[in-house]
MIDREN-965813 format. One record per residue (C-alpha): x, y, z. Coordinates in steps of 0.25 Angstrom, whole numbers, padded with zeros to 4 digits, always signed. Example, Ala and Ser with C-alpha at 12.3 -4.5 7.8 and 13.67 -1.06 7.14 Angstrom:
REM MIDREN-965813
+0049-0018+0031+0055-0004+0029
REM end
This chain:
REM MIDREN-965813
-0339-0411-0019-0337-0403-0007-0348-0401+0002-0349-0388+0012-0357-0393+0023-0363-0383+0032-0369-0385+0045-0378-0376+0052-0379-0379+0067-0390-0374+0076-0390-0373+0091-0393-0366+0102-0381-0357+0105-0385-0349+0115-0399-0343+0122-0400-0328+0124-0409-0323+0131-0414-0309+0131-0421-0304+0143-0431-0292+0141-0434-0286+0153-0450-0279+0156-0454-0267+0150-0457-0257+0163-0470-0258+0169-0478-0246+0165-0483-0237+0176-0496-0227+0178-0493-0214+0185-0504-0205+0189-0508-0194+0198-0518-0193+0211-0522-0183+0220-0531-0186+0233-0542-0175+0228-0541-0166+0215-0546-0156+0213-0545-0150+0228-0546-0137+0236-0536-0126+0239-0529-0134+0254-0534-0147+0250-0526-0159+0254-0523-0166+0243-0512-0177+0239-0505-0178+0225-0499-0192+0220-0491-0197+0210-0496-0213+0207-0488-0224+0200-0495-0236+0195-0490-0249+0197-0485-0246+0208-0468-0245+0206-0460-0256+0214-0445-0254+0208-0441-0239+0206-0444-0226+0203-0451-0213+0206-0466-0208+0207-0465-0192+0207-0478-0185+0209-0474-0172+0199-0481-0158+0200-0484-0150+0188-0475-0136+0190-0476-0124+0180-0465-0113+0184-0463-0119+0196-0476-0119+0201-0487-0129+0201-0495-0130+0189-0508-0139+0183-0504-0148+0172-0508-0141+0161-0498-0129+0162-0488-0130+0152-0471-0127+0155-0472-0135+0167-0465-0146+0175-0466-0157+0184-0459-0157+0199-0459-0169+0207-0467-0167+0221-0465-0180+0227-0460-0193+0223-0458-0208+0227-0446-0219+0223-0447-0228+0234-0455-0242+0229-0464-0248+0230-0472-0234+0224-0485-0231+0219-0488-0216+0223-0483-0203+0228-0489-0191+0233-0490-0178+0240-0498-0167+0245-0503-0156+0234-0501-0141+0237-0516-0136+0236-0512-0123+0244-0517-0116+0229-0528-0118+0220-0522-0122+0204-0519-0136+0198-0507-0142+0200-0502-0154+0191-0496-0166+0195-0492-0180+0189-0484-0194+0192-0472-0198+0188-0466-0211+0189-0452-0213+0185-0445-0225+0186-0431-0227+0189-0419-0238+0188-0424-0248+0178-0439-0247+0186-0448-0258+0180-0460-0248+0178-0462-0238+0168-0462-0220+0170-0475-0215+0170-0480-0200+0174-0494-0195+0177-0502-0185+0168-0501-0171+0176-0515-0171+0185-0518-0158+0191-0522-0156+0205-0533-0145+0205-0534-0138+0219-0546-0128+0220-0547-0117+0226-0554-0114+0239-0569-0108+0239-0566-0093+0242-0572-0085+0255-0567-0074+0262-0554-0070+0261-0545-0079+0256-0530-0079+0252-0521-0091+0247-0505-0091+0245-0501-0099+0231-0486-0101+0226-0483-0089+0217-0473-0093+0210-0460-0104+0212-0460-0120+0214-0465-0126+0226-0451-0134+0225-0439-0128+0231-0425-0131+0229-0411-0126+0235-0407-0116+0235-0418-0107+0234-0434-0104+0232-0441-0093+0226-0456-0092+0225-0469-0085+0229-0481-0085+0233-0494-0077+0232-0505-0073+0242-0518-0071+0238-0529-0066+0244-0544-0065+0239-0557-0061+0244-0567-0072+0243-0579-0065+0250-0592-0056+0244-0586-0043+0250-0574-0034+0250-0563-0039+0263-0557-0026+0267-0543-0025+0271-0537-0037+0268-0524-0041+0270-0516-0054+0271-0504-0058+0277-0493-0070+0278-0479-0073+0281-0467-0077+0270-0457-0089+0273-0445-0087+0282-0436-0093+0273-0440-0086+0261-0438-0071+0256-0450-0065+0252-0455-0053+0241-0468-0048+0241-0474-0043+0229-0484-0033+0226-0498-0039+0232-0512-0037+0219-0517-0028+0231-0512-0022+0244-0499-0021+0251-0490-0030+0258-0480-0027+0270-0472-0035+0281-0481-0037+0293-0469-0046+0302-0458-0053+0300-0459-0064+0309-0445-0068+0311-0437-0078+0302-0439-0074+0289-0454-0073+0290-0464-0062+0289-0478-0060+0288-0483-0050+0276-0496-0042+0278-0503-0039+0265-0514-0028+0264-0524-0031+0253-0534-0021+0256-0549-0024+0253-0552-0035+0245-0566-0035+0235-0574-0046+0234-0564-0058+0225-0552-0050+0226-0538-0056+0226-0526-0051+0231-0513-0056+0228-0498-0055+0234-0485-0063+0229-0473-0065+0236-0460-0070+0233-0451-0079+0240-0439-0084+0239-0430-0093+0251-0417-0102+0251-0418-0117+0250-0406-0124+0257-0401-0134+0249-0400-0145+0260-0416-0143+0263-0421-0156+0264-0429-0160+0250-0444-0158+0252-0444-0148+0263-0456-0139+0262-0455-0124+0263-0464-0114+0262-0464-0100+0257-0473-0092+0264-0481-0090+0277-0497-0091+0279-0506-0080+0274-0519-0075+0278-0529-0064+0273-0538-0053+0283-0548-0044+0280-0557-0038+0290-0553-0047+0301-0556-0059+0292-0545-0067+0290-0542-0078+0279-0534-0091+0282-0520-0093+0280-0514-0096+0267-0506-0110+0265-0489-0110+0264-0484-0113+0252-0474-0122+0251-0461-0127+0244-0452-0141+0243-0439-0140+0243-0434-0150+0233-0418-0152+0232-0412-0153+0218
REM end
């Protein structure tokens, strides 16, 4: 008889061991301003919120809400976000920065945290939360200056833009002969276009590139409004230094009667190197 015999050995060969490393740490991003809704010239901070606090790496951008390059609410549709301030530098749980309230609207915003280089926390982004700024209670003569049209971000090697000047009268009676005058920025080129009412003319040039505009509105009825637009456009050099603020165009004021209005805010622009 011949016999097969089989032997079946068991043993321990080898130990592998497999290592899993931690699923990333989830994170909470959100939005907060130090007063909402505010006024027309109120002071008020924007910033951009992580939660847990990061420790390794990454960045938190506080994002603005832009439709056509201007500042929009959330809700408008085609738009997209720009980042107005960030932060990489850990440990890092918030950044933030001063909101343009020189114009009444809603202008959206929102957190966005994105890791980077194997960070052990998860991205997270904020809903879009808009900041309401209301405008001013109405008396007198009033008059405003709002970006017309263009980005409030600059970059080399040039800037085009607008901005209109608007003039209304708040108080129970007609204000007769008004008129309203302001200066453009040295560094820009302007065009002036056809005012709602009135006429406009050069009243100086004050040397460098500036000049002050007088424009006569006439009288004004009870709630009327005026409008004028102008166009600007300047050269950005392309070693300005990233973050440098310009603006593009002069202080305005308003007269009628020997009355006069206060003066308008500047609008401004960031440079922001590609």
């Amino acid at each position: 008889m011949i016999r097969k015999l089989f032997s079946v050995s068991a043993g321990l060969f080898g130990l592998l061991t497999i290592g899993l490393s931690a699923p990333p740490t989830s994170t909470t991003s959100s939005i907060g301003f130090t007063a909402n809704p505010v006024t027309v010239g109120d002071v008020v901070t924007v910033t951009a919120n992580i939660t847990p606090a990061i420790t390794d790496t990454g960045e938190l951008r506080l994002e603005q809400y832009f439709v056509a390059g201007l500042p929009a609410p959330c809700a408008t549709p085609g738009g997209s976000y720009t980042t107005v301030a960030s932060i990489s530098t850990v440990p890092f749980s918030s950044v933030g920065q001063l909101a343009n309230t020189s114009s009444p609207g809603s202008f959206g915003y929102r957190a966005h945290f994105v890791p980077q280089g194997g960070s052990a926390f998860h991205e997270s982004q904020s809903a879009c939360v808009d900041l309401i700024v209301n405008p001013t209670a109405c008396t007198g003569l009033q008059i405003s200056a709002i970006n017309a049209f263009g980005t409030n971000l600059a970059s080399p090697p040039s800037f085009s833009g607008g901005f209109k000047i608007i003039v209304t009268n708040c108080g129970p009676t007609t204000a007769p002969g008004v008129t309203a005058q302001g200066g453009t920025s040295a560094w820009t080129t302007a065009t002036v276009l056809p005012p709602s009412t009135g006429s406009v003319g050069l009243r100086k040039a004050t040397g460098g590139g500036n000049q002050i505009l007088l424009w006569t509105i006439g009288d004004m009825a009870p709630g009327q409004t005026a409008e004028l637009q102008i166009n600007v456009t300047g050269p950005i050099k392309p070693n300005t230094p990233n973050g440098t603020v310009l603006t593009i165009n002069g202080a305005w004021s308003a007269s009628s009667g020997g009355a006069k209005s206060n003066y308008t805010d500047q609008i401004t622009i960031t440079v922001v190197n590609p």
